[in-house]
C-alpha positions in Angstrom: -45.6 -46.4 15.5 -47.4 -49.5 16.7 -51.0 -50.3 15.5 -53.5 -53.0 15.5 -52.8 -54.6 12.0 -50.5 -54.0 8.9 -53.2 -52.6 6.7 -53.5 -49.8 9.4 -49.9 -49.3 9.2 -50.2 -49.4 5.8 -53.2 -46.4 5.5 -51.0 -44.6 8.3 -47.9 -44.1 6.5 -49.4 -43.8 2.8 -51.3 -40.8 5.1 -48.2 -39.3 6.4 -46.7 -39.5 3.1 -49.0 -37.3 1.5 -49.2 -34.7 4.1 -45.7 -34.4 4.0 -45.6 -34.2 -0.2 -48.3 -32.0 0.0 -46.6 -29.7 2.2 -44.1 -29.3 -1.1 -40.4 -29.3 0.8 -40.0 -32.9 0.1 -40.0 -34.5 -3.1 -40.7 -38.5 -3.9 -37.3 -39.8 -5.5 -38.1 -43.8 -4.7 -39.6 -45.9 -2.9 -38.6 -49.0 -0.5 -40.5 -51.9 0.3 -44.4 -50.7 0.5 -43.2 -47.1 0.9 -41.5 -43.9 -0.3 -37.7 -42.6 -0.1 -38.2 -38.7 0.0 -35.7 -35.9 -0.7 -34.8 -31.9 -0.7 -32.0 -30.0 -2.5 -30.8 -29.7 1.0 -30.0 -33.6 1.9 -32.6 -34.1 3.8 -33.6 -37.8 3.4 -36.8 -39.4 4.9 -38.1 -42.6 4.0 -41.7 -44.2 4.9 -42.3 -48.4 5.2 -43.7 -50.3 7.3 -42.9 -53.6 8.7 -45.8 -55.7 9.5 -48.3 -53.7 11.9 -45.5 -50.5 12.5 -44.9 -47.9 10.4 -41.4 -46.6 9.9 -40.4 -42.9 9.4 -36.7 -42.4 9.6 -35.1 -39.2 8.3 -31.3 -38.7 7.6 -29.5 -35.5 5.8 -26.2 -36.1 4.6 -23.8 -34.6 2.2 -23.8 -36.1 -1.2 -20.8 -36.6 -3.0 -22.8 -37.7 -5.7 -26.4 -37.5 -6.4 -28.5 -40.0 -5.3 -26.0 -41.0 -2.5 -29.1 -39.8 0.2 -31.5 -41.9 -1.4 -28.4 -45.0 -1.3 -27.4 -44.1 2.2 -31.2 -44.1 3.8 -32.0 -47.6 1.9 -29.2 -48.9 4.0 -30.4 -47.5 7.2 -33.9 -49.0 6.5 -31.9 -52.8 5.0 -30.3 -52.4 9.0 -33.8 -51.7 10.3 -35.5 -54.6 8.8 -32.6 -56.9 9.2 -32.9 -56.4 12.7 -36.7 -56.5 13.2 -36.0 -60.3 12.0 -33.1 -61.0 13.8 -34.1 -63.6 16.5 
């Protein structure tokens, strides 16, 4: 999502991260950049950041080999998603 100025971003997805920890299925397990990576005992993986004025939400379920390989494999989604929000 788009808005006015980072700080809204900001107050947006610090928001949407504590609706969805409050709703108990997800649990915080990290966090990347300004934001949180999130987790279930299912593989569902979500993580929360923004970049500048937009918030990110992206949300991944794998099958770990090992644990923490969710929480690895999101951060390099989101590494791809910043790299290319600077790429010119």
């Amino acid at each position: 999502m788009v808005f006015g100025s980072a700080k809204d971003a900001q107050k947006f997805r610090a928001a949407d991260a504590s609706d969805v920890l409050a709703k108990g299925a997800l649990k915080q397990v990290d966090t990347y950049g300004d934001g949180v990576v999130l987790q279930d005992t299912q593989g569902h993986v979500n993580t929360m950041f923004t970049i500048n004025n937009v918030a990110v939400d992206i949300r991944t379920g794998i099958a770990e080999k090992a644990p923490g390989d969710g929480v690895k494999d999101i951060k390099k989604v989101a590494d791809a998603v910043v790299a290319k929000s600077k790429a010119k």
